[in-house]
Each structure stands twice: as structure tokens, then as C-alpha cells.
N, C-alpha and C positions, 0 to 999 in steps of 0.2 A: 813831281806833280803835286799841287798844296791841294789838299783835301784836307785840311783842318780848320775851315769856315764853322762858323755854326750852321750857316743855310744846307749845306754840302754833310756836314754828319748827319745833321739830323734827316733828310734825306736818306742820306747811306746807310744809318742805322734798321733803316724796314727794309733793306735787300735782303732777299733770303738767303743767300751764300755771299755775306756781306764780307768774312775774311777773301774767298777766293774774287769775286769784284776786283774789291785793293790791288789785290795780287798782279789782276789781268790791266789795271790803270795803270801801276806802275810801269808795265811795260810796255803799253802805250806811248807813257811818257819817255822811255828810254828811246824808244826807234823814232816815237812824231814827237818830239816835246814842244811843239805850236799847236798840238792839240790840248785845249784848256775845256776843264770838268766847269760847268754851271748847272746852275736847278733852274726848272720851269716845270710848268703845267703842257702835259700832253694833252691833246683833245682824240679821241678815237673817233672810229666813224660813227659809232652808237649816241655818239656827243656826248657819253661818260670822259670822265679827267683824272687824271691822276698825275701827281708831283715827283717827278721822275730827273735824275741824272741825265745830263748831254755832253758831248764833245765837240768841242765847235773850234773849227781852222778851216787853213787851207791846204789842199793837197798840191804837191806840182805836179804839172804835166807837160810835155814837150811835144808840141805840132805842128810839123810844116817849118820843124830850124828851129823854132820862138818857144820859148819861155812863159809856162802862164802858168797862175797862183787860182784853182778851182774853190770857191769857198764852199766847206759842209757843216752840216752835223747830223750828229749820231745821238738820236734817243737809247739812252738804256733800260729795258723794260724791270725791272724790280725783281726778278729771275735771271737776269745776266751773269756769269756769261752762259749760262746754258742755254739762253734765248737767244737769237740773235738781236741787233740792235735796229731800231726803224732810221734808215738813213736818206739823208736828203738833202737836196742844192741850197744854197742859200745866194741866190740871186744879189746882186747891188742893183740899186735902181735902171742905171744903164745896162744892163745884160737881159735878156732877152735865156728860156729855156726850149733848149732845141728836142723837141720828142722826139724817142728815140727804139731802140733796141733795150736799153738799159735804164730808162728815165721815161716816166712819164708826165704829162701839163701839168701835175701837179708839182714837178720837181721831185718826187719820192723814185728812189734806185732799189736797181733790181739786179742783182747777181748772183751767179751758182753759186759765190762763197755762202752767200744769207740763205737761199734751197735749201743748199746742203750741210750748214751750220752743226756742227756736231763737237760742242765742246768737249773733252780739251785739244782735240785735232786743230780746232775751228777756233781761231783769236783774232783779235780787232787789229793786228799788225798784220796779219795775212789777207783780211779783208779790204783795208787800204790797198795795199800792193794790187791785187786784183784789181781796187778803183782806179790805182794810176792807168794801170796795162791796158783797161777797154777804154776808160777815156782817152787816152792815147791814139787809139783806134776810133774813136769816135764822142769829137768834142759832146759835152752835155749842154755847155752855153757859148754864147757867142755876144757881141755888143750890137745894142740898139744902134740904128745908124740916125743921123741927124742930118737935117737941111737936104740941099741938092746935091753935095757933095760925097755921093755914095762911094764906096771902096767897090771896084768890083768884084773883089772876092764874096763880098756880103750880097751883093745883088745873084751872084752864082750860086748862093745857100740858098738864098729864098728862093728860085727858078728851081735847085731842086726839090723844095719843097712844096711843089706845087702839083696837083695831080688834074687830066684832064680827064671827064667823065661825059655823058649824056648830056646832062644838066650844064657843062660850063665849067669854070674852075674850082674847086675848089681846094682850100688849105690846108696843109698835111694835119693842124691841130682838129679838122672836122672832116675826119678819113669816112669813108663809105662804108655803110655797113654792109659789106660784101660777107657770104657766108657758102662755101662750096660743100656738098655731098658728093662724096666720092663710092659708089657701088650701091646698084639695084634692091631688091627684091623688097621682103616684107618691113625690112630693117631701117633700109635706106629709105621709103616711101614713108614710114612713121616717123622718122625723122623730118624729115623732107613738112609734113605737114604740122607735126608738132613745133618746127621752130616759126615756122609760119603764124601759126597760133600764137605765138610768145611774144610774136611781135619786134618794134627795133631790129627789124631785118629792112634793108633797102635792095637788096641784090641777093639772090638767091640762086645758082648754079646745081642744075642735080646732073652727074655724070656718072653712066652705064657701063661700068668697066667689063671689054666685052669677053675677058677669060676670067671674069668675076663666076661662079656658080650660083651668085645670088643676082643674080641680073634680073633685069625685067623693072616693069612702071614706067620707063621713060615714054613708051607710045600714048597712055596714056594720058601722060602729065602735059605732053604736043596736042593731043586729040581736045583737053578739055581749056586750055590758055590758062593756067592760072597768072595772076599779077605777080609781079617783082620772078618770076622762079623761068630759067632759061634752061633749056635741056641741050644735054652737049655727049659727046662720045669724045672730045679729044680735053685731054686737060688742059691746054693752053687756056680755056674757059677758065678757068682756076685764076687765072692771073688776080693780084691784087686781093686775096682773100686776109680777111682776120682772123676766120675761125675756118681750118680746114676739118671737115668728119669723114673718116672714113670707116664706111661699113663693109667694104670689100671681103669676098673670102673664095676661096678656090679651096672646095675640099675632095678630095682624090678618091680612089678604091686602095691604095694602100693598107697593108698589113698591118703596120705599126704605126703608133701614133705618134714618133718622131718623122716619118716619112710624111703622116696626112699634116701636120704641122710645115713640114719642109715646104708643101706646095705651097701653103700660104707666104710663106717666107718668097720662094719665088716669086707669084705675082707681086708681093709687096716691092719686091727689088726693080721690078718695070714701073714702078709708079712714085713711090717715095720720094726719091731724088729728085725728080722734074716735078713735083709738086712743091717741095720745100725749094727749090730753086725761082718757080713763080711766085713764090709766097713767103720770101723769106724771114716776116713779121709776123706773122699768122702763128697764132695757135694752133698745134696739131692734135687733134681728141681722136683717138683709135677706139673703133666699137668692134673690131674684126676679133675672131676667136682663135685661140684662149685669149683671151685680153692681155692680162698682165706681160706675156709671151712676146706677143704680138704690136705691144707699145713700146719694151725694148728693143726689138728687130726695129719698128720705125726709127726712134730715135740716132740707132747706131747707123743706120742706114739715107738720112735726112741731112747726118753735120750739123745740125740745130742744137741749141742748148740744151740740155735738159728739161728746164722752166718751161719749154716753148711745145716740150711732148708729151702728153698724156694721155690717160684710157678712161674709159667711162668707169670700169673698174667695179669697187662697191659702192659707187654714190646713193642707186636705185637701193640696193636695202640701208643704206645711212639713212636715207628719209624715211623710210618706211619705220625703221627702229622708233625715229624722233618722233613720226604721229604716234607710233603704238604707248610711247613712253609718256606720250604728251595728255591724249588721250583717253588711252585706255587705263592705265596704272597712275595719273596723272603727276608724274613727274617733270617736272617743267625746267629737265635741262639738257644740252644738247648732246647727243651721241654721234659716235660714227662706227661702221663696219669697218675692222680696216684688215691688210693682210693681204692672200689671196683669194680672186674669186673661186672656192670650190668650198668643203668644208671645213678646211683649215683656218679659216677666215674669225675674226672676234671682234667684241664691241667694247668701244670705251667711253667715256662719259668725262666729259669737262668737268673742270672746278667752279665754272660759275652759273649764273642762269642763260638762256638761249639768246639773250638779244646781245651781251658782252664774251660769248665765248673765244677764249684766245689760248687756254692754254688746256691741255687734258690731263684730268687727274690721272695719277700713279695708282695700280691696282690695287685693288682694295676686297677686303671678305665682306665689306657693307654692301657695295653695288653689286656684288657679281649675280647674288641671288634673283638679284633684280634686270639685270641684264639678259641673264638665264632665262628669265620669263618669259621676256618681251621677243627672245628670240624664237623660243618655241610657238609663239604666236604667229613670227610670221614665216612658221615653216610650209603654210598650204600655199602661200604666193610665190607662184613662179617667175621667172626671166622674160614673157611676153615682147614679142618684138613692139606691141604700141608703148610697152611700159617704160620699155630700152628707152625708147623714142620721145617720151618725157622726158624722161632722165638726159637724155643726152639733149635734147633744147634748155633743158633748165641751166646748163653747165655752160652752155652756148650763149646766153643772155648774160651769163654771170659773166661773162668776157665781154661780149658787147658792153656792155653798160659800166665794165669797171667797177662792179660792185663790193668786192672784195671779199664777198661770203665764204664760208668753209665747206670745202665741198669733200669726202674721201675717193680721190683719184689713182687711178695707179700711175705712179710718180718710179724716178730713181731711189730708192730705198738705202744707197748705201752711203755708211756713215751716221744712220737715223737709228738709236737706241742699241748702237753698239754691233749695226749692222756691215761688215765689212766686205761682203760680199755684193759684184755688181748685178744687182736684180733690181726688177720693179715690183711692187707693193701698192696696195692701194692705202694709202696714210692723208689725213686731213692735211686739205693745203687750203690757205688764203690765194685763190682764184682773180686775175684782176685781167687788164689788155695786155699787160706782158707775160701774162702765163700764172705760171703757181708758184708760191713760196711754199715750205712744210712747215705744222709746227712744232715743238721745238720735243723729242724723243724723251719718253719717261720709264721707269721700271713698271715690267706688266706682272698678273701675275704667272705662277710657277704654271698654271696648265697653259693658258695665253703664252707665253713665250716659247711653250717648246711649240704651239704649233705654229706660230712666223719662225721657228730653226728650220722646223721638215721644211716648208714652203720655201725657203732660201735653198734649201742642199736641193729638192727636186726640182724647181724650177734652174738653178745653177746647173743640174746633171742636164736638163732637157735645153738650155742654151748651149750646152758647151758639142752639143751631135747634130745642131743644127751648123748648115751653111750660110752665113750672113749676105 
């Protein structure tokens, strides 16, 4: 691979682990050597730029017998490789991009290798590989057709892409904003009106799961009509959802709290499946308790991606932190709660200010005093189910809308700062329609780390005596 341009070092010279980069191009170039390094200007969503490394070819991929050459490329962010790369199609004028599981209209790819990115595990040769294997499974483009003379295979992709609604047709690129609530009571109901509130809802679905212990609201929500919100007892209502929420919980008289856990694990096992099987594009956001617990049991129990299952997790104090910080100590940069929710849980703070946040600083004895503060501030606010119910609309929008914000979800954790064990975590992710990306795992400090070890080993000892 020539990296000996001017344009190309001088670039490379502001990488931060500018020797191991090298390292990880060269052998790029050894497994793809059609993937060729050029410089350009990124633009982020903030509309901030910055002159960054790429990789641009083509991948193959084999479907249906035939032979096809995928064009991409791979931004490298200036922290590569311990970042993952922003990857994406690159269209010829004739192709046409198919949304997807793994691609969205803007062309930009999404894969468990980029989630779960945990260098040195995690390299741009193994992230290809995974690109061939889904695209394999599910072309990303396809060719524009011309004149009358349509292929019918082409006319068979756009029929499936075609969804039929109330209103008429509409086209898989302007999907519905369908948004299902799964389980009753205080949770479910502040939910139910807080995303209502938030708005960019078209279809809104509340289902009263009737071995839920938090059941109850649906008579009412029948009694008083509200617009877009249909009330349902059987989940086929579900069908077609984006954003699935479930607040479901079934809590027992059980002795131990592996056993009052287990119950939840049971109701989840009657519902998960047929829900991820209605909905198999949908983001799944778990608010059931424990959280972190309880969006692993979903996940394993769905067959969905990882990316596609999440817990509300510690989002509701990440913001809280970010006003206290913002506000009150006027610090004006972003944090997040991350960890588990109990009080194992710790807060980190970005490298930059709140409107470009993308990466999180590495522990520090500068911030922590100041972390420390902001946390004891918000020790008198509780868990409130309308506050849940913010928090979980807010995270809901951030999917509808594709906005990419960073939210701290509880995610798959492992692989994420040297975390090897399979748990969930609530760690900042870039949030969008195809689920969440993490970002990219730093050293915390010494008191901070041991407590995400307990939270690994006791959440690992309390998954490993439950029944999936």
C-alpha cells in the first residue's frame, strides 16, 4: 500500500497511534490490495470537518450464481485503529441503494464488527469479511432500471419494497412511524404519553401483557380515544414496528432474587420471539427490571443483532449529569453514566464540547473531582416512572428521526475496554434507525474500573442460574 504521498503523510502524521495505523493498512493491503488510502474532508453531522484518511474499492460479493464488484469506503477517524472506521456505499450513478438491515438511505453500514470494534481483536480485514458475508445475504444496491424494458427481478425488489398502510402505498425509503408499547401499568402509560409528546410518531400500538404484574391503562386509553395510539392485547398489533419498548415485568413472591428474576425471564420467553419475529427491523429498547439483566435475556432470546437490542439502561442520569454539569458547575461538555444501573455505575466525560462529542476521554484526576460532584447532586432524584418515560421517548425519537445522538444504553459490553465477558452495560452509543453503534473503549480510572469488574462477575454469576 503507497502511503508515501505528501497529501497521505501529512494526513497520517496527526493519527494518534500513527505507527500502529501503518501497521493495520499494511495489512489491509496484504488481504484487499484494491483497497487504496486517499485523503478527503469528512463532514460530521455537527457540520464540523476534519481531513481524515479513507479506503476506497470494491468488495465482492456472490448472489444468486453472479458475480458483483460492491464499491465502498472507509473513513478512518484520527484514533484508528482503536476507532472504528465510518463506512459506506459508494453508489455509480446507475445503482440505486436498497435500505436495509445493515445500510441505511444514506448509504452509511452498520455491523456488529463496528458495535463491537475492540482493537486489536477488531481489524479492517475482519470487518470486510463480515461486509462480504451480510451483503451476501442481503444485496445493499441494486441497478436503476431504464425505459420499458424492466428485468423482472427488478420489478420483484421494488414490490417488495413496497409496504401497504391505511393511507395507500407507501415506499420502504418513507417507512411508518410505527412505535409499539409492550406492558401496562405506571411505566408503560408514561411512556405511552411521553412519546406521544415527542412527537414523529404516526402509529402508536400500547399492549397489556395480561401475565405482566404491571398491567393495567389500557381501559382507559379505549375509554378516552386518543389519536394515532390503538390498544391491543395480542401482539400481532406489533407487526411492522420500528421502535419496539417493552415495559413488561412479572415479579413473583419468590425467596431469592434469582428466582423473582427468573419470572421475568419467563414472561419474556412468551413474548420476545413473536415480537422480534413481527418486527424484525425494529429496534428493541427494554425498560423491564433489572435492566441491564433483562436486555440480555431479550437479545439472546429475539436472534436479533446485538445493535437492534437495547435497555433504557443509564440514559435518564447521563442527562441528568449533562444539565447538572451544564448548568449548575457550568461545564459545557458531554457526559455519560455508564456501567450498571445500581451503584456500581460511573461517569465519563468527552474530549470535546457537547455539540461534537464522539470520543470519551480516558480517566483522569482533573475530572473526577468534578464528576464526583455533579453526582452527589443528583443523589435526591429518583427512577420515577414519568422520568423513565422521558428518557425512554427521548431515545425513541433518537431512532425515529436517525439523529445519531449519543445516548448511554445498556448495550453488549463485550469486547468494550478489554471487557471479555458476555454482559450488558450501559456505555454511550451513537443511536440511529438501525440501532446503536458503541464508542470506541478507553482506560478508566483505578476506582472506575474495578467497579464495571464487580458488575461483570455479578451480573455474569446472575446470568449464568438463570434459564434462558
Amino acid at each position: 500500500m503507497d502511503l508515501t504521498s505528501e497529501k497521505i503523510q501529512r494526513i497520517l502524521s496527526k493519527y494518534k497511534f500513527h505507527d500502529v495505523a501503518v501497521g493495520e493498512l499494511e495489512k489491509v493491503h496484504h488481504l484487499h490490495p484494491g483497497m487504496k488510502p486517499v485523503t478527503g474532508t469528512y463532514t460530521f453531522s455537527d457540520n464540523t470537518q476534519k481531513d481524515l484518511l479513507k479506503l476506497i474499492g470494491n468488495i465482492p460479493i456472490k448472489y444468486e450464481g453472479r458475480s458483483y464488484n460492491l464499491p465502498v469506503q472507509l473513513w478512518l477517524m484520527d484514533s484508528f485503529p482503536f476507532t472504528p472506521p465510518i463506512c459506506l456505499l459508494r453508489p455509480t450513478p446507475n445503482m440505486v441503494i436498497r435500505v436495509g438491515r445493515h445500510v441505511d438511505a444514506g448509504g452509511r453500514i452498520y455491523l456488529p464488527a463496528l458495535h463491537n470494534w475492540d482493537h486489536p481483536r477488531s481489524s479492517v480485514g475482519g470487518l470486510l469479511a463480515e461486509m462480504i458475508s451480510k451483503f451476501e445475504e442481503e444485496p445493499p444496491l441494486s441497478s436503476k432500471s431504464t425505459g420499458d424494458n424492466k428485468d423482472p427481478h427488478e420489478l420483484l425488489a421494488l414490490v417488495s419494497n413496497l409496504q401497504i398502510n391505511q393511507g395507500g402505498v407507501r415506499h420502504h425509503d418513507q417507512p411508518i412511524n410505527k412505535v409499539s408499547v409492550v406492558g401496562g401499568g405506571d411505566l408503560g402509560m408514561a411512556s405511552v404519553m411521553s412519546i406521544l409528546a415527542k412527537g414523529k410518531v404516526d402509529q402508536l400500538v400500547f399492549i397489556d401483557v395480561a401475565e405482566s404484574s404491571t398491567r393495567g391503562g389500557s381501559v382507559d386509553l379505549e375509554i378516552f380515544n386518543l389519536p394515532k395510539v390503538e390498544v391491543s392485547k395480542d401482539l400481532s398489533a406489533s407487526a411492522g414496528s420500528r421502535v419496539v419498548v417493552v415495559t413488561a415485568n412479572a415479579w413473583s413472591n419468590e425467596q431469592s432474587y434469582a428466582s423473582v428474576v427468573q419470572t421475568n425471564v419467563d414472561l419474556y420467553r412468551g413474548i420476545i420471539p413473536g415480537l422480534a419475529r413481527l418486527s424484525p427491523n425494529a429496534v428493541m429498547l427494554i425498560a423491564s427490571q433489572p435492566v441491564d439483566i433483562m436486555t440480555h435475556v431479550a437479545w439472546r432470546q429475539s436472534g436479533l443483532p446485538p445493535t437492534q437490542v437495547i435497555g433504557a439502561g443509564c440514559n435518564l442520569d447521563s442527562e441528568r449529569l449533562c444539565r447538572i454539569l451544564d448548568i449548575n458547575l457550568n461545564t459545557h461538555k458531554q457526559a455519560w453514566v455508564i456501567g450498571e444501573l445500581s451503584d456500581n455505575k460511573v461517569a465519563v466525560m468527552s474530549n470535546t464540547g457537547l455539540s461534537c462529542s464522539t470520543e470519551i476521554a480516558a480517566g483522569s484526576s482533573s475530572t473526577k473531582p468534578l464528576l464526583d460532584r455533579a453526582f452527589e447532586m443528583m443523589k435526591s432524584r429518583g427512577q420515577r416512572s414519568w422520568s423513565v418515560g422521558l428518557s425512554i421517548a427521548d431515545i425513541t425519537h433518537t431512532v425515529l428521526t436517525d439523529k445519531k445522538k449519543i445516548h448511554s444504553v445498556s448495550t453488549l459490553a463485550q469486547g468494550w475496554g478489554g471487557i471479555g465477558a458476555e454482559v450488558f452495560l450501559s456505555l454511550p452509543c451513537i443511536l440511529g434507525t438501525n440501532g446503536s453503534m458503541r464508542l470506541a473503549g478507553v482506560s478508566l480510572g483505578q476506582e472506575e474500573d474495578t467497579k464495571l469488574r464487580d458488575s461483570v462477575t455479578s451480573l455474569s454469576n446472575l446470568m449464568a442460574q438463570l434459564r434462558i
